[in-house]
N, C-alpha and C positions, 0 to 999 in steps of 0.2 A: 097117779100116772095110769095110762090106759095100757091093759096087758090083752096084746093080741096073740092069740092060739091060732093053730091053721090043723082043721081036719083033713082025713085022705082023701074024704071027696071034695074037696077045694076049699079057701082061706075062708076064715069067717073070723072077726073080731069081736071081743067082749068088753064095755066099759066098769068096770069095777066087777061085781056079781050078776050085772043085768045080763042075760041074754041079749046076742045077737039080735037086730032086728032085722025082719023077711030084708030078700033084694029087693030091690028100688030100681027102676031105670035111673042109668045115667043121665045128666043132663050135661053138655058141653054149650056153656053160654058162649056168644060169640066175644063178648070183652073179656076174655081168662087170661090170666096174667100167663106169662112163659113159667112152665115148670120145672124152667131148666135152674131157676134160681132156688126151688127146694132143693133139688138132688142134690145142687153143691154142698150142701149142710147136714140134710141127714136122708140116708134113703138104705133099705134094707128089701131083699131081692123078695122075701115072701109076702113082706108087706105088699110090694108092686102087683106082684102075682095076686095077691086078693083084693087090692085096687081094681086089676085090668077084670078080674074075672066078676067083680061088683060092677062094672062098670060094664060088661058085655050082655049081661042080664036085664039090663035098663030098659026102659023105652024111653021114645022123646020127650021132653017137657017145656024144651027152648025154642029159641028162633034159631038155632043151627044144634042139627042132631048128627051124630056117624050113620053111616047107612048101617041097619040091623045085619043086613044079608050079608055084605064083606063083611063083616065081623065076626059072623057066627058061620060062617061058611063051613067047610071041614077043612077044606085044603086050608084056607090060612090058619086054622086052629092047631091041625098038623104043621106046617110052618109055624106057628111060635112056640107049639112043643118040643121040635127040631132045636131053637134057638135056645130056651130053656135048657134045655140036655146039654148043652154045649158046654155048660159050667160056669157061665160069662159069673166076674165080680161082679158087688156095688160098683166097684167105682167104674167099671165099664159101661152098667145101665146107666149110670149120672152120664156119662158123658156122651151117650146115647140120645138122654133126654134130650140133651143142650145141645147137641146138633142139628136135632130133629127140629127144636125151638127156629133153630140160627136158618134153619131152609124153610120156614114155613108150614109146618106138618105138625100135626095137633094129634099126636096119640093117648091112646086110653090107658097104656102101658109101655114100660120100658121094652119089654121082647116085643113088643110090636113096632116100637119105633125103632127098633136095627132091623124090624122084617120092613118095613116100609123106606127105610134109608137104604138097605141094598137091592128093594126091589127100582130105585129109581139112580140106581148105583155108585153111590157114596158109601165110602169104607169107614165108618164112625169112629172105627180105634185107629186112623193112618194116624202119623205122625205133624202131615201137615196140619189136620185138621182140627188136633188137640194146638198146637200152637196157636192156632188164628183164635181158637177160643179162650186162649190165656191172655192175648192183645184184646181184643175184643170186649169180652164179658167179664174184667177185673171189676168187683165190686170199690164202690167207693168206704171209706172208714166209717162215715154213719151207718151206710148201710147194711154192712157187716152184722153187726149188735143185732139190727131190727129181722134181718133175715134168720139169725142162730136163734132169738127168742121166738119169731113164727114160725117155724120149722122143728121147733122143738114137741117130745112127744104133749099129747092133751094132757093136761090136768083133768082131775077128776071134776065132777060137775059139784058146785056146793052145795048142802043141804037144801033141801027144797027145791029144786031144780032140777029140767030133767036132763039127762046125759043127749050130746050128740054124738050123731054116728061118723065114723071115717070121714065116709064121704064127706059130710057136712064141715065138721070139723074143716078138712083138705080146703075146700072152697071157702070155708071165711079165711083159711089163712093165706091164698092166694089172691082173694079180693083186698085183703088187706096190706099183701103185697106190692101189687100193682101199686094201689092208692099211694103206698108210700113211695114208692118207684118213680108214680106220676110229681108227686109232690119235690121228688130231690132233682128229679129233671127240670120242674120249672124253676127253682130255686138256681139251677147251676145253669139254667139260657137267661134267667135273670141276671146271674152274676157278670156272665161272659159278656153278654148284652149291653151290661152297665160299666163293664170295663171298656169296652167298645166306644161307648157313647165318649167316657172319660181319657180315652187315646185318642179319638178325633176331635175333642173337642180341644186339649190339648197342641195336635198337631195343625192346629187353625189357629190358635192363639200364636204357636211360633211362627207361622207363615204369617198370618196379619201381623208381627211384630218384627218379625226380621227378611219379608219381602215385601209385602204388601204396600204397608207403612213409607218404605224408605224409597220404593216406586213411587209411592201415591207423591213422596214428597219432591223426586226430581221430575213427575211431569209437570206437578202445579208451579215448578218455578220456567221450564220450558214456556208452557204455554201460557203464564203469567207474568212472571217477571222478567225474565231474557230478554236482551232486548235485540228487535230484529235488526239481521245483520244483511249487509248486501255485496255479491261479488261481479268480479267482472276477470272476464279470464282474458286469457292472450296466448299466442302460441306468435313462436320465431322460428329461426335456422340460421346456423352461421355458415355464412356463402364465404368464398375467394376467387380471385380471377379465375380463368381457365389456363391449366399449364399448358406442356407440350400436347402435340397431337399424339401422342403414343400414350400418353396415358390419362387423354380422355377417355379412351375406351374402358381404361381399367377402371378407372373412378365411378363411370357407368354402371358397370360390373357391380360394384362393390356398395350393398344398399346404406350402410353408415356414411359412406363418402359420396354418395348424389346428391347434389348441388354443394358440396361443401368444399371442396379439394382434399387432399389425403389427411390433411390434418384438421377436419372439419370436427372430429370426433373430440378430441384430446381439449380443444376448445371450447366445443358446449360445455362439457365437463367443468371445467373450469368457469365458465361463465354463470353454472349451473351452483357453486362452491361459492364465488362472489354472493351470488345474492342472497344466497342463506346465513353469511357470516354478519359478523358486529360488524365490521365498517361499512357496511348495507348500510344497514338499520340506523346506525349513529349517522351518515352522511341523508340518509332519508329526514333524521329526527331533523338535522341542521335544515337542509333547504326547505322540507313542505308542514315540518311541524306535526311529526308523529306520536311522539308524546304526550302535547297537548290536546291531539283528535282525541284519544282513547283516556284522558282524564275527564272527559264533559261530563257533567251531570246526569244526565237522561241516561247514560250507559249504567247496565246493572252494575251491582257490587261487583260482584263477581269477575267480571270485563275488565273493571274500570282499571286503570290505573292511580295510583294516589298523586297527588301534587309532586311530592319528593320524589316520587319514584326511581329506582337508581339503573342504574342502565344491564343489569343481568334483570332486573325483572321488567323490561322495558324488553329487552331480546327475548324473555320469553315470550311476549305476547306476538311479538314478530313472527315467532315460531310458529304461533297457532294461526296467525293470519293472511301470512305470506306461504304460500304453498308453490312447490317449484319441482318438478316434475323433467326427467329426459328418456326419451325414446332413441334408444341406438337402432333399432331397424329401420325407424325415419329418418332419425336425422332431426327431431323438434324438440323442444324446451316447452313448454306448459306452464303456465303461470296464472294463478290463483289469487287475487289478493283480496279482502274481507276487508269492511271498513262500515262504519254505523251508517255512513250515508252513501248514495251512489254517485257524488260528484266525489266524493275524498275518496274513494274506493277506484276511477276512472284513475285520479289524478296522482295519486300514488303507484298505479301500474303503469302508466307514462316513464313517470320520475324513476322508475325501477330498471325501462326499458334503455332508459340515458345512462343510465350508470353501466349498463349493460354493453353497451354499445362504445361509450367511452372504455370501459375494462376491457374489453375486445384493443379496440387502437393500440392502448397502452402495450397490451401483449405482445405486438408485431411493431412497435415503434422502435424499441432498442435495437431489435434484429438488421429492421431496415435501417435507420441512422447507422448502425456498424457497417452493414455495406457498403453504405454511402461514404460514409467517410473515409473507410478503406480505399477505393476508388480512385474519391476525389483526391486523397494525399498521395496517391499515386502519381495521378496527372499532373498533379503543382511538384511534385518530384520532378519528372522526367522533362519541362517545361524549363525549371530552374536549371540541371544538370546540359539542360541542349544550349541555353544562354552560357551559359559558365565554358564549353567547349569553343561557342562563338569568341567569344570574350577572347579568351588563349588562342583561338586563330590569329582574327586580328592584332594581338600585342606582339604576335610571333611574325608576324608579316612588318607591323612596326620597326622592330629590334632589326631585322634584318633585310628593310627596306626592300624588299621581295613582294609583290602585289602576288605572281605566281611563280612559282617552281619553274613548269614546261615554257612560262612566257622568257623568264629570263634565261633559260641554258635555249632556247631559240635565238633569243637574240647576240649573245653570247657566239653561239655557235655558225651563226650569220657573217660576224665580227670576225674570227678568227680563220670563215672561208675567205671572206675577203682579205686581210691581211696575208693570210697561206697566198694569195693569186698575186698579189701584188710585191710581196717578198720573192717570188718565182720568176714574176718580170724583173724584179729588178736583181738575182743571179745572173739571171739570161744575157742582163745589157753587162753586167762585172765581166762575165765569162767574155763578153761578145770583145769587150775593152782589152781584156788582158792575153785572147789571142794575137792580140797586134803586139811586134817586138818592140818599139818603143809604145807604150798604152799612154795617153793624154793623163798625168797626174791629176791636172785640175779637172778634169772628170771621174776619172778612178777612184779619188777619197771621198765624195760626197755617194758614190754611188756603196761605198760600201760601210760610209756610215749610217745609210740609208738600211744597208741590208743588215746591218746589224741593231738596227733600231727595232724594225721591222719584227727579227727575229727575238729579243727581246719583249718586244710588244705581244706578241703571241706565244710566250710564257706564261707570259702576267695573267693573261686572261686565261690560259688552261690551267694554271694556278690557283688561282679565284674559282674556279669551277672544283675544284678535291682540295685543294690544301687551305686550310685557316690561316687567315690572316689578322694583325694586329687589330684591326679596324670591325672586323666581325669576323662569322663564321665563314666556309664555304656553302657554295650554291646547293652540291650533294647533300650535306646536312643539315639546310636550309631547306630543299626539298623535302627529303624524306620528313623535316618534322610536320612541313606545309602538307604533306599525306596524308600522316597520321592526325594532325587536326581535323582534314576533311572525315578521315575515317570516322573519328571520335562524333565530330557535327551530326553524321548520317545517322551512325549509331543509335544516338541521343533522337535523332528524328523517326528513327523505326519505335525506340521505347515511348514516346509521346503517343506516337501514333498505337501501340499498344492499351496505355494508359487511355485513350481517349476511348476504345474500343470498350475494355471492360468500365470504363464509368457508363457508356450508354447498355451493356450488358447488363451491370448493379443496377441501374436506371430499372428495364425489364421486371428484374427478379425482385427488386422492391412492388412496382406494382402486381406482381402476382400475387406478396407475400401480402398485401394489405384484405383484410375479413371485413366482411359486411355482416351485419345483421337485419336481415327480411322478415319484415314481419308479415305472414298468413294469416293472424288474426287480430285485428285491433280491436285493442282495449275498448268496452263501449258499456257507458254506464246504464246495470242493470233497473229495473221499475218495479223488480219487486222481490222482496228479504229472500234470498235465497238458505241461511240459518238463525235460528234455531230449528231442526228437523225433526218436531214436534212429536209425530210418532214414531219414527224409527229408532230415535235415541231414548223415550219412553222405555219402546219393548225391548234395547239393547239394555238398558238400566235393570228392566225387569228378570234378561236370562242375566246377566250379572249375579245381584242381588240373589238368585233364584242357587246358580251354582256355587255360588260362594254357600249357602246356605247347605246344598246336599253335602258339599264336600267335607264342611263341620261335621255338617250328621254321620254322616260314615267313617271318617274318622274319631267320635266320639264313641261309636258304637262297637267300631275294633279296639281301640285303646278297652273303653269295657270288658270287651272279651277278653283280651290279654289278662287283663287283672284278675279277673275271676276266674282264670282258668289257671 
């Protein structure tokens, strides 16, 4: 081991019994490893001191020298005597060193590097700055070893050979540091490097496997095997008459009920619900043969339908080919149908549009038939009931030989003025008779069997007029029922006449209630595949596939965390 002494006139070292040899200019090579990585290991304050003060003595010998003159100046020599006196530890110069390193500042000594750190005003013992060097400059575990055996004191030199000095010593183990330094740096941008290469090479293997791959495989069936497909659209409205004038305005008004009447709405809907359902589709398969278009050959797998095909998978494909679409601020229906060719595609939306049109009818057929027949059975009411009052007149005029009431108590009453006037003549001629004291017998009895006959006879007849007699009724209740028939007739002729009024009213309100369907866009068969939509459903496959993939990973990567944590 090398036992260094330090005289009062400044440090000098001995290797075994050799004397010191003379100072040497310092040389500071420009590639000197950081000497911050000695201090960590071993570093004692006299040594430094006969370091800095071997090394102030120097002249140049490199390609980067200190300047002589700052160095040996007085005032900084004063300055690092000042620092010296101050009492700093080892482990204050170590960390001196190694900040000096950490800013770029190549001192000859430890007390020169806290004078040159506070002359550029950095405080080398703060608190931050020891931390950031504990993050910073943590040696790695090989490194450790290599640095406590460099840094360790010299052994002595072996027989036959000659001793080196300090300095020399300092600088091979510094060069040897670095090297090793250089060496465990490229080792660990190798490793990082290589993990690097083996995370991306990786993270391309999964993307080529579980997006790329399964992309690559829905567009070559798009743009290969799918087979094109051709549409033809259509757009309607469901119209009805026009109501009252008062509420054309509102209908105006009101953008869901423009051209439709108020229940134009309630009806697309509906119409819109028909053609999406199974009796659609099953009444489609019956008349135009939808099952059989979509089992051909030439259609992909995928499309096709199988021969047996059963009718929920026969409606799905309805599903995917029949598109039907309502706009409530219009007022239209939209309608989409897909079909491998463009005449079955035209002729299919036709056939959809009849059904369409027909389910409309149906809607407002019961309603209207109920008016109508309500109506009508009204009027065959009130027709039958005016007959049936007729009837009872006339049996009643029969029964009582009575053609009218006022005809007969006129003639009647005709009958018994006359009788009154001629019963009155013939008083006159009794009275005129029986003033005479003897009165003509053979005149006098005929005259007053006359007036008693007379008077008799217009009984009979004001009898017949109030009182019942054996042979029928009286005239009074003869009349009054002859009244009451007419009343009942008229009666019966006002209700007819009502009943005829609301059958042509139901008339009316049936043709209002009846709905049209206008069509604004005919069906017209397209000229060229409007699907498969070769690139759009590619890149939709792609973010698909894409997001399904992040969403594994990140949920792989949390579940990981969880467990290991």
């Amino acid at each position: 081991m090398q036992d260094v002494s330090h005289s009062t006139g400044g440090p000098a070292s001995e290797v075994g019994t050799r004397p010191s040899a003379p100072a040497k200019p310092a040389v500071v090579v420009s590639k000197q490893p950081r000497s911050a990585d000695i201090a960590d290991n071993a570093f004692d304050p006299a040594e430094s001191a006969h370091h800095g003060a071997a090394q102030n003595d120097t002249g140049p010998q490199a390609q980067h020298v200190h300047m002589a003159d700052h160095e040996g100046s007085p005032k900084t020599q004063d300055n690092i005597d000042a620092i010296r006196a101050e009492g700093l530890t080892a482990r204050q110069l170590r960390m001196a060193m190694r900040v000096a390193q950490e800013h770029g500042i190549r001192p000859t000594s430890a007390f020169e590097a806290v004078l040159m750190l506070r002359q550029r005003g950095i405080d080398p013992f703060a608190r931050a700055t020891m931390l950031d060097l504990v993050h910073s400059d943590t040696p790695a575990p090989g490194r450790e070893v290599a640095i406590a055996e460099q840094t360790a004191p010299a052994l002595r030199a072996a027989p036959g050979q000659l001793a080196t000095t300090p300095v020399e010593d300092a600088q091979d183990r510094m060069a040897q540091i670095a090297a090793e330094r250089d060496k465990e740096l490229k080792r660990v941008q190798r490793d990082i490097a290589k993990r690097r290469r083996k995370r991306l090479a990786l993270l391309c293997a999964r993307l080529l496997v579980f997006v790329t791959l399964p992309t690559f495989i829905v567009s070559w069936y798009f743009y290969v095997i799918a087979t094109p497909m051709y549409a033809t659209e259509s757009q309607f409205i469901i119209q009805q008459a026009d109501g009252q004038g008062g509420m054309n305005g509102l209908a105006g008004m009101l953008p869901s009920a423009a051209g439709m009447g108020m229940g134009g709405q309630s009806e697309a809907a509906s119409v819109q619900s028909f053609l999406q359902s199974r009796a659609a589709m099953l009444r489609l398969d019956t008349e135009e043969g939808f099952k059989e278009h979509f089992s051909q050959d030439h259609i992909d797998m995928i499309r096709r339908l199988p021969p047996d095909a059963t009718d929920e998978a026969a409606f799905r494909t309805f599903s995917r080919h029949v598109k039907i679409g309502y706009d409530p601020t219009e007022g239209v229906v939209r309608m989409e149908v897909i079909a491998a060719s463009p005449e079955d595609s035209e002729r299919f939306a036709r056939a959809l549009i009849r059904f369409a049109e027909q389910h409309i009818d149906m809607m407002t057929q019961r309603l209207r038939d109920s008016q109508m027949r309500e109506a009508r059975e009204n009027l065959e009411e009130a027709q039958q009931q005016l007959v049936q009052a007729r009837m009872e007149s006339v049996a009643l005029q029969e029964r009582s030989n009575v053609m009218s009431g006022e005809v007969e108590l006129s003639l009647l009453s005709q009958q018994i003025g006359a009788l009154e006037a001629e019963l009155t003549q013939t008083r006159l001629s009794l009275q005129e008779l029986r003033s005479n004291a003897r009165p003509n017998p053979a005149r006098l009895q005929p005259l007053e069997r006359r007036e008693e006959a007379l008077r008799r006879q217009i009984e009979d007849l004001r009898g017949s007029m109030t009182i019942d007699s054996p042979s029928g009724a009286s005239l009074a209740r003869t009349q009054s029922q002859l009244i009451m028939a007419e009343a009942e007739i008229q009666t019966r002729e006002m209700m007819r006449a009502q009943a005829m009024q609301q059958m042509e009213s139901a008339r009316i309100e049936v043709s209002r209630q009846v709905r049209y369907l206008a069509l604004s866009v005919e069906p017209v068969a397209s000229d060229e595949a409007a699907y498969p939509r070769k690139l759009e459903y590619s890149s939709l496959a792609f973010l698909i596939f894409l997001g399904i993939y992040l969403f594994v990973s990140m949920t792989g990567s949390v579940l990981r965390e969880q467990i290991s944590g």
